[in-house]
C-alpha positions in Angstrom: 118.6 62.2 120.3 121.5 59.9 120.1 120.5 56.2 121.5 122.8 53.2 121.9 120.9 49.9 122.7 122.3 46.9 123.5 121.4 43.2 123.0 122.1 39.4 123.4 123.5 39.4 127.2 122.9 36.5 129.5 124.2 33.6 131.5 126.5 31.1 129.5 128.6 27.7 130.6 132.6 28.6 131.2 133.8 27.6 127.4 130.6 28.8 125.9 129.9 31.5 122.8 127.8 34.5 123.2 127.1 37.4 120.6 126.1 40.8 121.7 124.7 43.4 119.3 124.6 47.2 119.6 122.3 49.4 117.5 122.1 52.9 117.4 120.0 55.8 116.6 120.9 59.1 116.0 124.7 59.0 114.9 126.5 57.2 112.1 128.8 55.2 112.6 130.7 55.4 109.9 134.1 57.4 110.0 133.7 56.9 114.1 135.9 55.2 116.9 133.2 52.6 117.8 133.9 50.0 120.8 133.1 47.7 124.0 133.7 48.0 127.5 133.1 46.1 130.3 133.0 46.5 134.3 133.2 43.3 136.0 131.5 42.9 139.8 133.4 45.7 142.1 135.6 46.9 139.4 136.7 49.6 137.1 134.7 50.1 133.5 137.9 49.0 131.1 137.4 49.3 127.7 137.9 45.7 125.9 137.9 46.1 122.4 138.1 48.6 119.7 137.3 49.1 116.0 138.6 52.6 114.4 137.1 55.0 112.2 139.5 53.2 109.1 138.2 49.6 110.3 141.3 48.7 112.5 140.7 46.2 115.5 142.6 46.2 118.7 141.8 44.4 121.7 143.0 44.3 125.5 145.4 41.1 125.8 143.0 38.9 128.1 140.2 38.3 124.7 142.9 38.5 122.1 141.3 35.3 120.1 138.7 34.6 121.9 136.6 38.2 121.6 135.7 39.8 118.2 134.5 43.4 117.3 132.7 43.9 114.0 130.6 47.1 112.6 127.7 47.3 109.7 128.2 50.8 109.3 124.9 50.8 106.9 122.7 49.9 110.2 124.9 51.7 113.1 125.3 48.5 114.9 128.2 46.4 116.4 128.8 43.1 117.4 130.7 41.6 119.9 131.1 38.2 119.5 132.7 36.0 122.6 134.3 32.7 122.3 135.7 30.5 125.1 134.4 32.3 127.5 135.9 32.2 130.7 134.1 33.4 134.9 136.3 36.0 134.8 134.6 37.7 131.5 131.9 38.0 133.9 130.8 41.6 133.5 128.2 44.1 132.1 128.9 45.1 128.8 128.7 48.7 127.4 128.9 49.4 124.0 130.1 53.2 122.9 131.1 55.3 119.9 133.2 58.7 119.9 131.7 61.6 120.1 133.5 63.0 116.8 133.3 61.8 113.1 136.9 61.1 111.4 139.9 61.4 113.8 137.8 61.4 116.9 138.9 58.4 119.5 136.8 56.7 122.4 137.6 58.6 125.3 135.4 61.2 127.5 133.4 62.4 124.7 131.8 59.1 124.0 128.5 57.9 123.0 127.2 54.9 125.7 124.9 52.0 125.6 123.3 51.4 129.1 125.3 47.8 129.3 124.3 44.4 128.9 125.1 41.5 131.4 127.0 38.7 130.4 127.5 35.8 133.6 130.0 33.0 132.7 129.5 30.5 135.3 131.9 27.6 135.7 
């Protein structure tokens, strides 16, 4: 059974650094499309940053240099680590990985985490 658990949420000062972790169980995640998606209060699940199955990072404009994804592919876990953190990164954090090995891409088929809150009060 495939298991994706995440870790490290909570409430942190407007400027402040937090670092979420996501382990899994069941899958590898090497050769896999892993990421991180959030769904701030009343809106749409968006997905905020991205690490490919060849190690390439992208990242949704808003946490370009502040947000960073990185993968231990030895322990299936990810980390998300968020710097100058602003109110509006306010959200619950979900961490997912494709559901296909080597060319498959986040999408529908995805692998998810049950979320994490992160609270950025100002």
């Amino acid at each position: 059974q495939v298991q994706l658990v995440e870790s490290g949420g909570g409430l942190v000062q407007s400027g402040g650094s937090l670092r979420i972790s996501c382990a899994a169980s069941g899958i590898l995640f090497n050769g896999r499309e892993i990421g991180w998606y959030r769904q701030p209060p009343g809106k749409e699940r968006e997905l905020v940053t991205a690490s490919s199955d060849d190690g390439r990072t992208t990242s949704e404009d808003s946490v370009k240099g502040r947000f960073t994804i990185t993968r231990d592919d030895a322990k299936s876990t990810m980390y998300l680590q968020m710097n100058n953190l602003k109110p509006e990164d306010t959200a619950v954090y979900y961490c997912a990985a494709a559901g296909r090995r080597w060319g498959g891409t986040l999408g529908r088929e995805n692998y998810w985490g049950r979320g994490t809150q992160v609270t950025v009060s100002s």
